[in-house]
N, C-alpha and C positions, 0 to 999 in steps of 0.2 A: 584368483585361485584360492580356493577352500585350504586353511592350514589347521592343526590341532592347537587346543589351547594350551598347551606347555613346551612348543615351537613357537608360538605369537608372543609367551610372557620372553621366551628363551632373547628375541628377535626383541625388543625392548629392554630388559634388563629386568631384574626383580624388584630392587626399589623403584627403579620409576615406573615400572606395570602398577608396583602396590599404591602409588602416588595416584595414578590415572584414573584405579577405582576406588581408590578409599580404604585400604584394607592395609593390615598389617603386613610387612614383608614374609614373615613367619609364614600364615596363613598362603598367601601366594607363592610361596616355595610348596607348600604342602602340596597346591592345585599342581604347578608344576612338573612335581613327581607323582603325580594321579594319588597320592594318598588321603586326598578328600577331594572334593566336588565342590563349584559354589552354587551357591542356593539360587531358585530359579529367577530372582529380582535382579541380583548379581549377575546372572547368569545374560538377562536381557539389556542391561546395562554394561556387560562386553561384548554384547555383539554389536551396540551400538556405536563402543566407542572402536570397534575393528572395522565399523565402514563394509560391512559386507564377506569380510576373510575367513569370518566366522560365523557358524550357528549353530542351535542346539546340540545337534550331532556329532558337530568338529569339541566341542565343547565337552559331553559328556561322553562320548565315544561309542556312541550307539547308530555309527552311517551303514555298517553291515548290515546289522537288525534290522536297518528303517527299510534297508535297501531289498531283504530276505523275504521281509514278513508282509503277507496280504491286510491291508486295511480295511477292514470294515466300518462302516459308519455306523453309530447305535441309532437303532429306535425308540425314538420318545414315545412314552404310552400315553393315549389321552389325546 
């Protein structure tokens, strides 16, 4: 089951989320409370360490959008 990333730090703890990936507790209180984002390396490095509970969208909070909006594929020119 898909969770948001500030229910997965909440379900861990704050020091030991910020242990898990390397980051300041500070910093992972911010992700936490949505008042910053982690960077998308960061970003692929807790979905790795969530095993699956998370992805980009649980993560940045964009599963409406992804779910709303029609994808196009671009055309390469050439």
């Amino acid at each position: 089951m898909k969770m948001t990333l500030p229910e997965f730090i909440s379900e861990h703890g704050d020091a030991e989320f910020a242990a898990l990936v390397e980051e300041p507790i500070r910093t992972v209180q911010s992700w936490r409370r949505r008042e910053r984002m982690p960077r998308p390396g960061k970003a692929r490095k807790i979905i790795r360490i969530a095993n699956g509970r998370l992805d980009l969208a649980s993560i940045y909070g964009c599963a409406e959008a992804a779910e709303d909006e029609e994808v196009t594929p671009v055309k390469r020119a050439g």
